[in-house]
N, C-alpha and C positions, 0 to 999 in steps of 0.2 A: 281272808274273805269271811266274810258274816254269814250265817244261817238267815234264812226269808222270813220273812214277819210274817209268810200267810202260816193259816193252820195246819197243821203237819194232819195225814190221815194214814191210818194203819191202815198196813197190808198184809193179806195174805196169800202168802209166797214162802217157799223154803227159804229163797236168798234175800227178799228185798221187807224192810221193817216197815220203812213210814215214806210217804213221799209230803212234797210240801213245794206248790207252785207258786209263780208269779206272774199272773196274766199278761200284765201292763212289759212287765220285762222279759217277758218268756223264758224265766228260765224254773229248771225243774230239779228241785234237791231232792235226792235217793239218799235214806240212810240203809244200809247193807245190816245180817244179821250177824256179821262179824265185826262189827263197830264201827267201817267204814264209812266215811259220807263224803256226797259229791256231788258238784252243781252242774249241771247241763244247762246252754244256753240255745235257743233258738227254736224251742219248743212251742208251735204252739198250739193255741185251746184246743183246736179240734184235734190232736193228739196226744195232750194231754187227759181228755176224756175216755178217750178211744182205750188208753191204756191203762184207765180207772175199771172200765167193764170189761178187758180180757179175761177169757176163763183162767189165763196162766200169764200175770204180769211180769213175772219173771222171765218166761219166752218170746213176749211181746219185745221186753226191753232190749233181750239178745239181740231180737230177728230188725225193732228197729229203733234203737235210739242208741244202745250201747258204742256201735262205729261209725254213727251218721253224724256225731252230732259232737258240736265241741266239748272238754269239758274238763272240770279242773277239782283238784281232792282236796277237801277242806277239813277242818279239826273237826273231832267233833267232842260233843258236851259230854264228859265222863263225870 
């Protein structure tokens, strides 16, 4: 599986580096600060914003995308 064409945006979080969505397809790439990276599908806008302005995107993720929500581990660019 390919990484999303849209723009990746940093984050600041202990665990989470860059996220990078896809409106039309809802799905949401997290890349992790241990090199990990992973697509979530089913995401959409108004949750994906939601979790752009959390004081702690990293607890949002936990609390709600990390077990809600499908999702598959992809390579990532080393």
């Amino acid at each position: 599986m390919n990484t999303l064409p849209s723009a990746r945006v940093k984050l600041e979080s202990r665990s989470l580096a860059a996220a990078a969505y896809d409106q039309r397809r809802q799905m949401l790439q997290l890349d992790f600060r241990d090199g990990t990276r992973y697509l979530y599908s089913g995401i959409a806008p108004k949750l994906y914003r939601e979790f752009l302005c959390a004081s702690s995107q990293g607890s949002f993720f936990n609390r709600y995308i990390r077990t809600d929500f499908p999702y598959v581990k992809i390579a990532s660019k080393n």
